[in-house]
PDB file of N, CA, C and O in Angstrom:
ATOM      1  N   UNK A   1       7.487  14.019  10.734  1.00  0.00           N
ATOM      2  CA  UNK A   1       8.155  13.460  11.875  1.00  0.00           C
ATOM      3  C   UNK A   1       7.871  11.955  11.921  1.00  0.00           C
ATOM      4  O   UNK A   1       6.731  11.494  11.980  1.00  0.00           O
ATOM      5  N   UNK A   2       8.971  11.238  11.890  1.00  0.00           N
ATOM      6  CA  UNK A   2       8.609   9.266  12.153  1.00  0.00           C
ATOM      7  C   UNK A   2       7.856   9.550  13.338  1.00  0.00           C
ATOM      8  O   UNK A   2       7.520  10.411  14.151  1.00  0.00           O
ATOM      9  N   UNK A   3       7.768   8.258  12.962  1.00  0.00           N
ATOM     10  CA  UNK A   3       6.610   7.970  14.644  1.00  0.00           C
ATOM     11  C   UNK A   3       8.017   6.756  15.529  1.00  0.00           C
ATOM     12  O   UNK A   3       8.885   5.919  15.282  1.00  0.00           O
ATOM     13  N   UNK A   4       7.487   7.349  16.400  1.00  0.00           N
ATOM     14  CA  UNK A   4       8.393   6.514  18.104  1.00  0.00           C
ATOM     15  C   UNK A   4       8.978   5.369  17.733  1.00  0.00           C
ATOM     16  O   UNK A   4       8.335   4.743  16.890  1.00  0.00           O
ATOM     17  N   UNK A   5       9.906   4.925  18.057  1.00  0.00           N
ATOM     18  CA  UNK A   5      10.565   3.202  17.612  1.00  0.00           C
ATOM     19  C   UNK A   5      10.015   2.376  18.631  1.00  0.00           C
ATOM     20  O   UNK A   5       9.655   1.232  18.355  1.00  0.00           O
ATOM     21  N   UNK A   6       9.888   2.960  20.081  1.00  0.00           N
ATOM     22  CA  UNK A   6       9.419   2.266  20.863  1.00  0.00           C
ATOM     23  C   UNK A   6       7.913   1.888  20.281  1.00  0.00           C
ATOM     24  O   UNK A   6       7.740   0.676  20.153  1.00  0.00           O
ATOM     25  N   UNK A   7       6.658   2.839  19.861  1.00  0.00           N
ATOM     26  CA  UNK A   7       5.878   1.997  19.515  1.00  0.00           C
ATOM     27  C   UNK A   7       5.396   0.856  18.383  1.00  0.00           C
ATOM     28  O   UNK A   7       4.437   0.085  18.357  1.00  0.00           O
ATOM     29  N   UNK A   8       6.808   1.175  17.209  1.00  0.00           N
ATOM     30  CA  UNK A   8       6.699  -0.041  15.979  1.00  0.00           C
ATOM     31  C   UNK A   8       5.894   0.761  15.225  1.00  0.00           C
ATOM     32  O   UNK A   8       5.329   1.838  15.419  1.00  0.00           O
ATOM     33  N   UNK A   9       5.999  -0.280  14.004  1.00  0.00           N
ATOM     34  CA  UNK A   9       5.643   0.188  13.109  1.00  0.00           C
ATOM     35  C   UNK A   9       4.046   0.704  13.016  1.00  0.00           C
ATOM     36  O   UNK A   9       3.307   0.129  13.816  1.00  0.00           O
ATOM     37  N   UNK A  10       3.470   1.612  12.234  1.00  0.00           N
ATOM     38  CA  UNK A  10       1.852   1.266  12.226  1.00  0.00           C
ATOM     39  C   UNK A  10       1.231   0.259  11.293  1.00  0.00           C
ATOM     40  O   UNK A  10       1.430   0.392  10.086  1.00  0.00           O
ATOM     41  N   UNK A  11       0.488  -0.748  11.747  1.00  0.00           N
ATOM     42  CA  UNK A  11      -0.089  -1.586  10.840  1.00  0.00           C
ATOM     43  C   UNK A  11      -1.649  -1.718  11.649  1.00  0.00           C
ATOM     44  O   UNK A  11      -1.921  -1.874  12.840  1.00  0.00           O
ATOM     45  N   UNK A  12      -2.525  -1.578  10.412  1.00  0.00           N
ATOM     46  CA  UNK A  12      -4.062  -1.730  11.191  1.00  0.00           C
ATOM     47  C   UNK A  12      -4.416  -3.104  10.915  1.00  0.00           C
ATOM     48  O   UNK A  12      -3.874  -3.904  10.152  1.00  0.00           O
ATOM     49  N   UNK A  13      -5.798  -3.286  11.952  1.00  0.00           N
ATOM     50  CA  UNK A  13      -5.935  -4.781  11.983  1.00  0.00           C
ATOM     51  C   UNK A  13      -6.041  -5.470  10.258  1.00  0.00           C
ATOM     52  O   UNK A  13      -5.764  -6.647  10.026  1.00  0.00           O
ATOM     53  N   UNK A  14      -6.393  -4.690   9.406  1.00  0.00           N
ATOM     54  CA  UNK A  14      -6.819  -5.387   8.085  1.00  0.00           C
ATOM     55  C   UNK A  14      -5.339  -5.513   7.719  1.00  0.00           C
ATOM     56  O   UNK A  14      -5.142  -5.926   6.576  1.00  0.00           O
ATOM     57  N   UNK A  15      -4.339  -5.260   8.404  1.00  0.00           N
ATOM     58  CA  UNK A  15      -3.242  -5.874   6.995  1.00  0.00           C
ATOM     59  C   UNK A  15      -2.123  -6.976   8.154  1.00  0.00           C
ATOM     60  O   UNK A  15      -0.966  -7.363   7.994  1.00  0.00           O
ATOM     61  N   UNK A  16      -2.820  -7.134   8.953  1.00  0.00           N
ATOM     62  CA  UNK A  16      -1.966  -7.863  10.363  1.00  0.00           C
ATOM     63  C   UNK A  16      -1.246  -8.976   9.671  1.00  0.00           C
ATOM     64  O   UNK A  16      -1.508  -9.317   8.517  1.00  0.00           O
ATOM     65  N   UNK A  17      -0.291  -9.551  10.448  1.00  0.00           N
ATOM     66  CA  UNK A  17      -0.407 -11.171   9.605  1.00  0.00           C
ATOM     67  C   UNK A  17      -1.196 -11.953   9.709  1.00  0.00           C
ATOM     68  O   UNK A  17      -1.143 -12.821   8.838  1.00  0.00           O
ATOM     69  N   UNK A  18      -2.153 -12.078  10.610  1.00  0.00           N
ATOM     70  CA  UNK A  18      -3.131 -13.084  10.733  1.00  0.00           C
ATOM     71  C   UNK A  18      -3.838 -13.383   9.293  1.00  0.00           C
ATOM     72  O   UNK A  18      -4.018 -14.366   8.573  1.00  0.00           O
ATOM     73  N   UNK A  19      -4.187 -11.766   9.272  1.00  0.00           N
ATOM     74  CA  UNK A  19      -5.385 -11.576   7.770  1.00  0.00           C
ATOM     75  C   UNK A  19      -4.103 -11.970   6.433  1.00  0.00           C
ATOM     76  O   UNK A  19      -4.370 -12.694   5.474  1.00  0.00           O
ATOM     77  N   UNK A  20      -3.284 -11.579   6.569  1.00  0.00           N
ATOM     78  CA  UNK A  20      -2.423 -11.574   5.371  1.00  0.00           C
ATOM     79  C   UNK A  20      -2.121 -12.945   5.206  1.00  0.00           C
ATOM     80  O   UNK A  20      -1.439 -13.126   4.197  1.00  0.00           O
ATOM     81  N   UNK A  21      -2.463 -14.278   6.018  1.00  0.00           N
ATOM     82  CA  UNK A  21      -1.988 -15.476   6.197  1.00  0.00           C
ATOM     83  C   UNK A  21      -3.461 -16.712   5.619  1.00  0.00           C
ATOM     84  O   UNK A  21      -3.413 -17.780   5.010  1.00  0.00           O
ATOM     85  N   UNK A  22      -4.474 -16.010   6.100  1.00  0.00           N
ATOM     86  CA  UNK A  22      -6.143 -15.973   5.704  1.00  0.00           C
ATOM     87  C   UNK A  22      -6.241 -16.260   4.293  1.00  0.00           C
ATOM     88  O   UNK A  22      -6.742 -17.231   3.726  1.00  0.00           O
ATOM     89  N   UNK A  23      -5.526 -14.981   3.719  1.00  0.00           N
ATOM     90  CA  UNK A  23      -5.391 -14.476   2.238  1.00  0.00           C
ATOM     91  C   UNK A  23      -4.867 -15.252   1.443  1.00  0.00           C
ATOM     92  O   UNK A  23      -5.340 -15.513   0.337  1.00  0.00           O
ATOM     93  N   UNK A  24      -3.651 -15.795   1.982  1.00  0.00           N
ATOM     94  CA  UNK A  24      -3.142 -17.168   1.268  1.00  0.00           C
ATOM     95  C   UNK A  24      -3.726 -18.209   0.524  1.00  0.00           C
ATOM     96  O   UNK A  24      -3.618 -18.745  -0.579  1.00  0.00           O
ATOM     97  N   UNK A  25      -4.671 -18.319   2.000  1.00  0.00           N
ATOM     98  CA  UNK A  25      -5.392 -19.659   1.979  1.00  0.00           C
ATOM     99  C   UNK A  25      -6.763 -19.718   1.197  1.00  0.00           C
ATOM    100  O   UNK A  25      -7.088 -20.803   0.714  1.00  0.00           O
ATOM    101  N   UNK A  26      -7.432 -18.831   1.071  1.00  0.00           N
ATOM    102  CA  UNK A  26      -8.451 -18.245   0.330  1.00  0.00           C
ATOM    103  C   UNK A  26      -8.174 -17.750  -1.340  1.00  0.00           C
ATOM    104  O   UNK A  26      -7.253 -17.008  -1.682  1.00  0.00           O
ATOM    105  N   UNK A  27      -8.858 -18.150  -1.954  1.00  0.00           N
ATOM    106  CA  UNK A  27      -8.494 -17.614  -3.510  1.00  0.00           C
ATOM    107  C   UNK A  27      -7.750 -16.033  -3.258  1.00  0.00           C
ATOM    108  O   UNK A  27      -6.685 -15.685  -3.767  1.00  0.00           O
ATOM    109  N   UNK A  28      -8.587 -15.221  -2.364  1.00  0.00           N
ATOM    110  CA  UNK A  28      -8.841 -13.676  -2.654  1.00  0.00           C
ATOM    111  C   UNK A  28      -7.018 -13.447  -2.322  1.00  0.00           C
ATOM    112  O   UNK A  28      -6.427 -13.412  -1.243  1.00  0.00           O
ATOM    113  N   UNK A  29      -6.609 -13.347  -3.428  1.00  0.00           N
ATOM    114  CA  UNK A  29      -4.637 -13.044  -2.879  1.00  0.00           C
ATOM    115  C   UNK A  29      -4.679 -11.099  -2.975  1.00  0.00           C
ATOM    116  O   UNK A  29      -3.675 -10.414  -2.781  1.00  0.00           O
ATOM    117  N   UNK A  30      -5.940 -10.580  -3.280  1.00  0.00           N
ATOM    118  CA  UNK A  30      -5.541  -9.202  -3.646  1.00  0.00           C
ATOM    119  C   UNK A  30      -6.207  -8.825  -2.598  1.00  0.00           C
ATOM    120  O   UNK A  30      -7.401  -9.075  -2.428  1.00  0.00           O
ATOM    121  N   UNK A  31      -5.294  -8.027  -1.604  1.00  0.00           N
ATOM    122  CA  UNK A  31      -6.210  -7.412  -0.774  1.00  0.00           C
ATOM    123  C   UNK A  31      -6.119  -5.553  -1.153  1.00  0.00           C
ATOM    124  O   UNK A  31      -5.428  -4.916  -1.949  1.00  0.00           O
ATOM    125  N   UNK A  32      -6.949  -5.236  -0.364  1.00  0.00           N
ATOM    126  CA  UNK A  32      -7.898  -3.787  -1.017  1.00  0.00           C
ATOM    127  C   UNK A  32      -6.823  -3.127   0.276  1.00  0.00           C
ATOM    128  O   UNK A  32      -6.366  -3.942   1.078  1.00  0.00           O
ATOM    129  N   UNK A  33      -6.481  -1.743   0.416  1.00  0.00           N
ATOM    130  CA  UNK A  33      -5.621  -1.346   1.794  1.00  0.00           C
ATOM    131  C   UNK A  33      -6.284   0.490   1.158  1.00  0.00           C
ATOM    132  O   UNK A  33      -6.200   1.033   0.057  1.00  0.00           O
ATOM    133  N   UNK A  34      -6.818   0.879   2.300  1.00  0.00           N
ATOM    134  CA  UNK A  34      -7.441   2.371   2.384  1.00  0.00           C
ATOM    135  C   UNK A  34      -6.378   3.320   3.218  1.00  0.00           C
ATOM    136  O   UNK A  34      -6.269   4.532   3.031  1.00  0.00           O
ATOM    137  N   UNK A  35      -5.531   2.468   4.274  1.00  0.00           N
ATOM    138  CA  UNK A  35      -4.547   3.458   5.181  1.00  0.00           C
ATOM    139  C   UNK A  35      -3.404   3.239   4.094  1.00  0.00           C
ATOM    140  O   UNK A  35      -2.886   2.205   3.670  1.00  0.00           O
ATOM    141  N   UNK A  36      -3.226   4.391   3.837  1.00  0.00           N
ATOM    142  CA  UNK A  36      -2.115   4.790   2.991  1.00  0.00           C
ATOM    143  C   UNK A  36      -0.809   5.225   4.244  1.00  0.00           C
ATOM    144  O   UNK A  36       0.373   5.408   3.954  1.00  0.00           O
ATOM    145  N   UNK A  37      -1.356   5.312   5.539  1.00  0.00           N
ATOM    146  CA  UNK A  37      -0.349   5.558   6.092  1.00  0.00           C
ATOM    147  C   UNK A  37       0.305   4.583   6.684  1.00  0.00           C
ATOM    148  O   UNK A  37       1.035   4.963   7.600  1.00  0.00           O
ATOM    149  N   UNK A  38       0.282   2.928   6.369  1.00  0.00           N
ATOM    150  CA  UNK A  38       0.706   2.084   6.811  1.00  0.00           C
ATOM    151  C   UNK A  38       1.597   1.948   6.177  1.00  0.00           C
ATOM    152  O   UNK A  38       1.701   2.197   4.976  1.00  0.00           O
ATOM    153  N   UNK A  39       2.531   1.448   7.034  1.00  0.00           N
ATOM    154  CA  UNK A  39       4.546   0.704   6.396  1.00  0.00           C
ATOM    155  C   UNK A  39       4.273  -0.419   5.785  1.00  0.00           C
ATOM    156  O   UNK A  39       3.138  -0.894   5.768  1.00  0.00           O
ATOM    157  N   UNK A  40       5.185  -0.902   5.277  1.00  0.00           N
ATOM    158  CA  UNK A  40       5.179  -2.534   3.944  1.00  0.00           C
ATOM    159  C   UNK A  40       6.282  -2.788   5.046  1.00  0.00           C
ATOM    160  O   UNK A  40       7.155  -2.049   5.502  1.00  0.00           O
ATOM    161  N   UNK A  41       5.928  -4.103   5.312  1.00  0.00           N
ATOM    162  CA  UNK A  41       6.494  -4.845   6.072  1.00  0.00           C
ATOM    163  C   UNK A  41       6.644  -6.082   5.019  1.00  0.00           C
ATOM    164  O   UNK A  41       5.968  -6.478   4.070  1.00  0.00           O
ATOM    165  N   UNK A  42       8.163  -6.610   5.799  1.00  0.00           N
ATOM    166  CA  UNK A  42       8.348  -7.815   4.625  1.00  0.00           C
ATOM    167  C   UNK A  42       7.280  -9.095   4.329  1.00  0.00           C
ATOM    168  O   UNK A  42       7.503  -9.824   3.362  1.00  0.00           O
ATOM    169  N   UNK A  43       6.166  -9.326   5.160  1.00  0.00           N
ATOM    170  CA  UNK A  43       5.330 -10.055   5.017  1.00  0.00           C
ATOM    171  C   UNK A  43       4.033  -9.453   3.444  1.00  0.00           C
ATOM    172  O   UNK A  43       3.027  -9.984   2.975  1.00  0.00           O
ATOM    173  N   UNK A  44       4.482  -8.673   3.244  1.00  0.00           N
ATOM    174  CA  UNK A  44       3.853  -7.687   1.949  1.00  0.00           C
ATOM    175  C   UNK A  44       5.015  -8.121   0.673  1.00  0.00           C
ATOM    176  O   UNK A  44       4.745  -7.900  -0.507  1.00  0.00           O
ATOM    177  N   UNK A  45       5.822  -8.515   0.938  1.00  0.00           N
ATOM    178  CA  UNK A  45       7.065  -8.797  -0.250  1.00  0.00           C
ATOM    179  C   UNK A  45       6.522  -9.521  -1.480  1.00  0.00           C
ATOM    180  O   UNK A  45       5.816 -10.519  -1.329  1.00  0.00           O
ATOM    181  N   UNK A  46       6.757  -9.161  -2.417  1.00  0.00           N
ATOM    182  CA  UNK A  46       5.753 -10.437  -3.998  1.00  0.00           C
ATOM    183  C   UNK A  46       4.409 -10.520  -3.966  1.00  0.00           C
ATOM    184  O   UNK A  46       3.846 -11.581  -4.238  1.00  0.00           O
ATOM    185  N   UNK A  47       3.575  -9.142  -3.548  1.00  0.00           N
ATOM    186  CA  UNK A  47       1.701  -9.375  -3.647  1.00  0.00           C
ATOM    187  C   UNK A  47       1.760  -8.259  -4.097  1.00  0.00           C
ATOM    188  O   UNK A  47       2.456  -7.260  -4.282  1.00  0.00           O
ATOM    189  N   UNK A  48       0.438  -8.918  -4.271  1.00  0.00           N
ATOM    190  CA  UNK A  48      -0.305  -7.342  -5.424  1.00  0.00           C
ATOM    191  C   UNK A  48      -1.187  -7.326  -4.458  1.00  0.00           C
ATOM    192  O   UNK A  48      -1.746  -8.256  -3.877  1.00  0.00           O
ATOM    193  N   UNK A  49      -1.279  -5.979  -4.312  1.00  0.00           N
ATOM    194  CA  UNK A  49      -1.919  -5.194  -3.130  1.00  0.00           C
ATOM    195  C   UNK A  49      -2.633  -3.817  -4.062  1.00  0.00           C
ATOM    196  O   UNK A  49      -1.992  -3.171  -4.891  1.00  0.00           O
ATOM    197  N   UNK A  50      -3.964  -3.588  -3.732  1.00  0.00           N
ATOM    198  CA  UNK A  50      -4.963  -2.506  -4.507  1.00  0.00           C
ATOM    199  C   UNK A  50      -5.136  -0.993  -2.978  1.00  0.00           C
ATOM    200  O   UNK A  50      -5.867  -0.970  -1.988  1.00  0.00           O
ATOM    201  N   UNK A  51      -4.314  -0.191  -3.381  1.00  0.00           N
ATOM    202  CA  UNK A  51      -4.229   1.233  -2.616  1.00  0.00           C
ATOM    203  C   UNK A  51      -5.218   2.474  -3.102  1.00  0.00           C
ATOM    204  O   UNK A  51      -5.486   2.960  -4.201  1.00  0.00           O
ATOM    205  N   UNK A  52      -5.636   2.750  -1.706  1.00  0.00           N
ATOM    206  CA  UNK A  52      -6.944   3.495  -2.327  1.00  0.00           C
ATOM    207  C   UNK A  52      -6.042   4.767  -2.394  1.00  0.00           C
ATOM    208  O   UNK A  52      -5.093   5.041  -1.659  1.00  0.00           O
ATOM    209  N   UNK A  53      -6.604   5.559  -3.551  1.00  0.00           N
ATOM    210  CA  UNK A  53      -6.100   7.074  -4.011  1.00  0.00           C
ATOM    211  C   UNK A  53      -6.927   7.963  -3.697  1.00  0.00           C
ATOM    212  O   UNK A  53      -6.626   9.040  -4.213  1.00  0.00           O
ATOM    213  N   UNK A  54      -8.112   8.007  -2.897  1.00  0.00           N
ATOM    214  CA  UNK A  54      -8.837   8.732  -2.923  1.00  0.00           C
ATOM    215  C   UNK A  54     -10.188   8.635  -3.440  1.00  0.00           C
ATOM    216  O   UNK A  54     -11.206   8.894  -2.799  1.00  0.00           O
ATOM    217  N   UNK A  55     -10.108   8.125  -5.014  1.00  0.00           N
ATOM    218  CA  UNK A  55     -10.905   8.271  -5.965  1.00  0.00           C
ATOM    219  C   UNK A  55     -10.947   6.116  -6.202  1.00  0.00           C
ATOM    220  O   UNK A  55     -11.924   5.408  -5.959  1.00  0.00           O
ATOM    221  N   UNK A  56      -9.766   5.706  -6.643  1.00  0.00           N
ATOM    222  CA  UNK A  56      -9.929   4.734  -7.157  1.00  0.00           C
ATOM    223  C   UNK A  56      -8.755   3.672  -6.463  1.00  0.00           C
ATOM    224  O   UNK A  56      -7.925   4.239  -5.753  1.00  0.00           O
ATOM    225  N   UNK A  57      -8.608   2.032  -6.626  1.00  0.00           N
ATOM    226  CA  UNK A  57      -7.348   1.419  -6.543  1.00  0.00           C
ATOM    227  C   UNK A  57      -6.219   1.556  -7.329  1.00  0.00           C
ATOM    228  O   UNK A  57      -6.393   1.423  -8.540  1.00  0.00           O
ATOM    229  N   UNK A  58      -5.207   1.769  -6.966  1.00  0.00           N
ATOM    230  CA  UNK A  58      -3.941   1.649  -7.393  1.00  0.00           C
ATOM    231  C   UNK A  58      -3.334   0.554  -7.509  1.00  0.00           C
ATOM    232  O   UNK A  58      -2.685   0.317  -6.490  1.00  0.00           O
ATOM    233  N   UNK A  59      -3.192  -0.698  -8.755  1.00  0.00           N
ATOM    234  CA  UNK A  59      -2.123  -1.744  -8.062  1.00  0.00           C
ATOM    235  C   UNK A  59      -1.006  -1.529  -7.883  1.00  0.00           C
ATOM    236  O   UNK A  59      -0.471  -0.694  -8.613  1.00  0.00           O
ATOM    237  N   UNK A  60      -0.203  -2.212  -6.818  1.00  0.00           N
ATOM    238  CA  UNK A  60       0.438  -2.123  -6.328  1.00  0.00           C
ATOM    239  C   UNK A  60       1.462  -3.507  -6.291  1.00  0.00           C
ATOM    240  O   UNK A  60       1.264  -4.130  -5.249  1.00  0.00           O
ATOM    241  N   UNK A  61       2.430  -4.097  -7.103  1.00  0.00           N
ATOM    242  CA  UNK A  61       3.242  -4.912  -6.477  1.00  0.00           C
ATOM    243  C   UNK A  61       4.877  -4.720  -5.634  1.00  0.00           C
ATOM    244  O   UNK A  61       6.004  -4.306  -5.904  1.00  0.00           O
ATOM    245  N   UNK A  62       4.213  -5.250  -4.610  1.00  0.00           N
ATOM    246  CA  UNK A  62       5.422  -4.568  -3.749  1.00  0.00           C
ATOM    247  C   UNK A  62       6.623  -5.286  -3.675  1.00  0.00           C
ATOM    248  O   UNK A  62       6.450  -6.484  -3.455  1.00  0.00           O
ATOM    249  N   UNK A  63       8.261  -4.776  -3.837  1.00  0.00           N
ATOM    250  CA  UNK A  63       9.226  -5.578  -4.204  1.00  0.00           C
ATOM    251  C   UNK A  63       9.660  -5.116  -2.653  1.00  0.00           C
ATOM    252  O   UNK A  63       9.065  -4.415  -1.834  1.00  0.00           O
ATOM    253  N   UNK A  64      10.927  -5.793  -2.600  1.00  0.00           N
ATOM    254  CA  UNK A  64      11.685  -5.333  -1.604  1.00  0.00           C
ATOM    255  C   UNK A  64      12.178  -4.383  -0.931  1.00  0.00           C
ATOM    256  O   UNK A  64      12.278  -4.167   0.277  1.00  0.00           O
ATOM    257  N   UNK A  65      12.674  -3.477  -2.455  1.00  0.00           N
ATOM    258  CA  UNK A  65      13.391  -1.726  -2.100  1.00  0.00           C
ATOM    259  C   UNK A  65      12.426  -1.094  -1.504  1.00  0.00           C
ATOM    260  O   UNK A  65      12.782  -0.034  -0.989  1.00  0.00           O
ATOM    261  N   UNK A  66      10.756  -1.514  -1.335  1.00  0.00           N
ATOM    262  CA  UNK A  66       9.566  -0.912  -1.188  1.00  0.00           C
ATOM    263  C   UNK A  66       9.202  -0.591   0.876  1.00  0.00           C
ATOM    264  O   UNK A  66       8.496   0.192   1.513  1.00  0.00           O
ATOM    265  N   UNK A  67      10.326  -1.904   1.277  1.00  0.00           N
ATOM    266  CA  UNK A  67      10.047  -2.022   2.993  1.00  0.00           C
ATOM    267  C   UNK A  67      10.427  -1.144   3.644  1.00  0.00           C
ATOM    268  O   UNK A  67      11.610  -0.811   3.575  1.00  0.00           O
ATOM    269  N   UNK A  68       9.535  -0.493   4.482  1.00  0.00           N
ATOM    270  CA  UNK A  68       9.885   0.495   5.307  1.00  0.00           C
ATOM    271  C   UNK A  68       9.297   1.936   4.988  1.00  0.00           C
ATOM    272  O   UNK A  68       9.305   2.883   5.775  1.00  0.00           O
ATOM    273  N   UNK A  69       8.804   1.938   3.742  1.00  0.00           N
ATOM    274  CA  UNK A  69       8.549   3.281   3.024  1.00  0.00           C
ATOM    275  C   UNK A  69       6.477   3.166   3.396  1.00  0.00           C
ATOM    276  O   UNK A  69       6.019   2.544   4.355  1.00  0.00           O
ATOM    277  N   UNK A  70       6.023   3.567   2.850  1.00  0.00           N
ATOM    278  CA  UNK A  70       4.368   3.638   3.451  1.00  0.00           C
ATOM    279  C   UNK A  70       3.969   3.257   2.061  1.00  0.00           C
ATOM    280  O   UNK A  70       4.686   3.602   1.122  1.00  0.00           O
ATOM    281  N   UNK A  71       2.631   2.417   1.821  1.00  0.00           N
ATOM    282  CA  UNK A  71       1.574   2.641   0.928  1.00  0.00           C
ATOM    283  C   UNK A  71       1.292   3.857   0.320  1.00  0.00           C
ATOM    284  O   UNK A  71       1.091   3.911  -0.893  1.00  0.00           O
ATOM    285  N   UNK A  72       1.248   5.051   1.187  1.00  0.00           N
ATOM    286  CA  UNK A  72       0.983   6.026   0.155  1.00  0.00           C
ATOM    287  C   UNK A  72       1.758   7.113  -0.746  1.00  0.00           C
ATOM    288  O   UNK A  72       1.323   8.109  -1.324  1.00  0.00           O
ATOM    289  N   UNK A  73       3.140   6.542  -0.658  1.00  0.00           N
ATOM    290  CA  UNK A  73       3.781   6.771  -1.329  1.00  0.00           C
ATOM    291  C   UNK A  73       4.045   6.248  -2.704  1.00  0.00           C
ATOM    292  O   UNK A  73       4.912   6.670  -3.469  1.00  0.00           O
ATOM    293  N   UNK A  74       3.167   5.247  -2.940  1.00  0.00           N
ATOM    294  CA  UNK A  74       3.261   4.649  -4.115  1.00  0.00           C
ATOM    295  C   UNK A  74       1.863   4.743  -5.069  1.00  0.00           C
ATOM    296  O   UNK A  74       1.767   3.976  -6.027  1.00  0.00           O
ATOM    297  N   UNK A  75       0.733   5.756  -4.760  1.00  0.00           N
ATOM    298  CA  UNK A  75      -0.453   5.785  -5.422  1.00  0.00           C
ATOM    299  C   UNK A  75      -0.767   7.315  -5.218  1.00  0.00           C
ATOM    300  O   UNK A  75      -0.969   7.960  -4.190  1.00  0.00           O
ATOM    301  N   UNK A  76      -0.745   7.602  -6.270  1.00  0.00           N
ATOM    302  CA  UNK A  76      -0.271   9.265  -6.508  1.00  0.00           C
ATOM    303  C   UNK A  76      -1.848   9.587  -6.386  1.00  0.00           C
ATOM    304  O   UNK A  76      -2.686   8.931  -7.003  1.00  0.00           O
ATOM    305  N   UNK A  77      -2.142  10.567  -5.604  1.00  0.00           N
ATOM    306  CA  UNK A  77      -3.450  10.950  -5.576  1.00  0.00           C
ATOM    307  C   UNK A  77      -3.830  12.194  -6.279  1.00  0.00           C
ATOM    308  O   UNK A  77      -4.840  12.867  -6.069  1.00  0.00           O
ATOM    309  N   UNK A  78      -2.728  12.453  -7.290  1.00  0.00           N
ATOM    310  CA  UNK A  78      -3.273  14.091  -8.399  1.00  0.00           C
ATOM    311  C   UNK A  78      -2.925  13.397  -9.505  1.00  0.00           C
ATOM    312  O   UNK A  78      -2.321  12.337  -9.344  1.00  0.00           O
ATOM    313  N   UNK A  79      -3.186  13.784 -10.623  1.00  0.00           N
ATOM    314  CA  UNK A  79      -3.038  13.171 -12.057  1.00  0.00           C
ATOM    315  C   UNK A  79      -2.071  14.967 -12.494  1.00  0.00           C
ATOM    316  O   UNK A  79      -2.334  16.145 -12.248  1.00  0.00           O
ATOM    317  N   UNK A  80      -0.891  14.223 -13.252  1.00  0.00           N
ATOM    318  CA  UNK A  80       0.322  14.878 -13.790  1.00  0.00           C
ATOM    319  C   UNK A  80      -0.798  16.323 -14.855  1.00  0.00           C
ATOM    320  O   UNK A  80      -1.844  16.105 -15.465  1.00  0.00           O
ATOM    321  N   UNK A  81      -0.278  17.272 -14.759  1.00  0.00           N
ATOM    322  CA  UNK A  81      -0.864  18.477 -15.121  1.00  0.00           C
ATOM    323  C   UNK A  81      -0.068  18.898 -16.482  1.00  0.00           C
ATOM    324  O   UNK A  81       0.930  19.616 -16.539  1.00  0.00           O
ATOM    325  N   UNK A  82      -0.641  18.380 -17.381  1.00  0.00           N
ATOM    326  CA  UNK A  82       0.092  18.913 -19.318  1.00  0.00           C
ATOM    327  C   UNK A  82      -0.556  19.860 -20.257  1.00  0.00           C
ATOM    328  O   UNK A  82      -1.534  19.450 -20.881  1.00  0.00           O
ATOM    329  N   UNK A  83      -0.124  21.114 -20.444  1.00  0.00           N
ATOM    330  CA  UNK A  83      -0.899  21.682 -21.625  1.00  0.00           C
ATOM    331  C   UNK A  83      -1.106  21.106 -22.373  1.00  0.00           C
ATOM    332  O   UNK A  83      -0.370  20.228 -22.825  1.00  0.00           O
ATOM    333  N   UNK A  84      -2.485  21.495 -22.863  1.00  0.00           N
ATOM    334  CA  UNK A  84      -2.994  21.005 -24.113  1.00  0.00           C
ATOM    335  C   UNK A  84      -2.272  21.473 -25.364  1.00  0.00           C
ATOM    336  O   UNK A  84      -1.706  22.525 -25.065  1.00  0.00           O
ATOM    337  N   UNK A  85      -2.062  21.188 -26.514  1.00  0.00           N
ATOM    338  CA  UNK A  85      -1.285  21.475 -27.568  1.00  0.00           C
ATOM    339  C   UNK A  85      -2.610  22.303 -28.250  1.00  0.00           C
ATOM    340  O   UNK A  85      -3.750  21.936 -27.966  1.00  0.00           O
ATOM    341  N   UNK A  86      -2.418  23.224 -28.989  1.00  0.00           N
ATOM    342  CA  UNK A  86      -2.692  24.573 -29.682  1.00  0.00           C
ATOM    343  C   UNK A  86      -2.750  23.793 -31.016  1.00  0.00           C
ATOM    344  O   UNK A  86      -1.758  23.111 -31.272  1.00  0.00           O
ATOM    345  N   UNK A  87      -3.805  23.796 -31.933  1.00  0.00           N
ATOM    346  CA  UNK A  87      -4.207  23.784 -33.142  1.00  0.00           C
ATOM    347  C   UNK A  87      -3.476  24.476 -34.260  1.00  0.00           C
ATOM    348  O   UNK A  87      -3.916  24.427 -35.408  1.00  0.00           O
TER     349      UNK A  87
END
């Protein structure tokens, strides 16, 4: 189920614009993001952004077609399941 229009999008304080504006200005351009349930807002457009999977970071560069959809849709948290091949 989306969440309410009246309350906007979800974004937590670590990916606000304030911090994302910080980031600029500071060498550190890669920021680390653990809520996978946050939206890419166009202020996320052309960065490489590191998504936690659970286990490890995912990079992440986020293009355009990417706005509106969540972080954790883009850092697969199971690894693809292949038989082993037979000798």
């Amino acid at each position: 189920m989306p969440r309410s229009k009246w309350k906007g999008p979800y974004l937590p304080e670590s990916l606000s614009i304030k911090t994302i504006r910080e980031s600029e200005i500071s060498s550190k351009n890669n920021l680390k993001i653990f809520s996978r349930n946050s939206v890419i807002l166009p202020i996320h457009v052309n960065r490489i952004l590191h998504v936690y999977n659970g286990k490890r970071f995912v990079k992440l560069k986020v293009s355009e077609e990417m706005i509106g959809h969540k972080f954790g849709e883009f850092s697969p948290t199971r690894i693809k399941f292949s038989f082993k091949k037979k000798k």
